[in-house]
N, C-alpha and C positions, 0 to 999 in steps of 0.2 A: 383505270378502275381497280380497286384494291379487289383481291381475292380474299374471302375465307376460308381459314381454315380451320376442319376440325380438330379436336385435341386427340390426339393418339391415345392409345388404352395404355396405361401406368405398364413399365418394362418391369420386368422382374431383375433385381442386380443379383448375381449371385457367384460364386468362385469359380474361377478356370476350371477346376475341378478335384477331387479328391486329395490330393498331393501341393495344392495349392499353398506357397508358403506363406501368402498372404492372411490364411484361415488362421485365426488362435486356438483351435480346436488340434493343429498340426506344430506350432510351438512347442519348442523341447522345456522340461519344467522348470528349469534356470529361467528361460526368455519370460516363462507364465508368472513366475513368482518373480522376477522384474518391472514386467511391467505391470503390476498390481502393487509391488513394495512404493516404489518411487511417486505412484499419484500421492499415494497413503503418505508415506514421510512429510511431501509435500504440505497437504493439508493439516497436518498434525503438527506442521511446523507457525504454521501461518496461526493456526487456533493457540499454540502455546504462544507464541510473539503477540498474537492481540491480548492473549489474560495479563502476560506481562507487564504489555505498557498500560492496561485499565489498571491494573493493582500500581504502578507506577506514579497515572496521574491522579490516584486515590491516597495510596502513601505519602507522595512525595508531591506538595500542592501544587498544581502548576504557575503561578506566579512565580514562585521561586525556578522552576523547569525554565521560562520563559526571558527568566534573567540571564540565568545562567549559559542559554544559546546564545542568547548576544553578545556578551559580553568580549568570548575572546574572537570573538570577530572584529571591533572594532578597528585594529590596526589597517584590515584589509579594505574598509569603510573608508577612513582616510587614503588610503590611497588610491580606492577605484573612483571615488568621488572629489578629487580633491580638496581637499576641506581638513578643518581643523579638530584636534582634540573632542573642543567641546561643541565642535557642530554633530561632530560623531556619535559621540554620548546621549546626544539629544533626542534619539528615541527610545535609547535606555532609561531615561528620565522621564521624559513623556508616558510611556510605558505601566513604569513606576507611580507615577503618578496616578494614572487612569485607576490601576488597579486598589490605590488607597484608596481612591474616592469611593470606588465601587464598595467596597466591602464595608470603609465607614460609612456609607448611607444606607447598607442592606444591616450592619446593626443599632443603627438607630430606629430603623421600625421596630 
């Protein structure tokens, strides 16, 4: 027969005590303004890297972007796949394709 049991009343967690180095209240103000600089840089890093690349695939169109990743991989294409030249090419192509199609039927409406 299974027992139950009650849930224990919520523990208070709180520091060893006064001296405790664990507290950030007892951090020297090197360690406080460490580790407060470093999230900050962090985040401020990611937020300048994402405007970048949005003004990147705004400036610079991504088809062209999409080309140009490809391209100088091919070598390595042929050789992890074995295959030729133009079997290699052939998603560059394809690619290329799609994306004429796309655009010349978005300006024909």
């Amino acid at each position: 027969m299974v027992s139950e049991t009650k849930p224990s009343a919520s523990a208070l967690v709180d520091w060893d005590g006064p001296g405790d180095p664990g507290n950030p209240r007892n951090w020297s103000l090197v360690t406080k303004i460490y580790a407060t600089a470093v999230p900050a840089m962090y985040a401020f890093a990611v937020y300048v890297f994402s405007l970048m690349l949005a003004l990147f695939l705004v400036l610079i169109k991504p088809r062209t972007f999409g080309t140009s990743v490809y391209t100088p991989g091919i070598p390595q294409i042929m050789e992890r796949f074995h295959v030729s030249q133009t079997v290699a090419i052939l998603g560059l192509s394809l690619y290329s394709e799609g994306i004429g199609i796309s655009y010349n039927s978005l300006y024909a409406l």
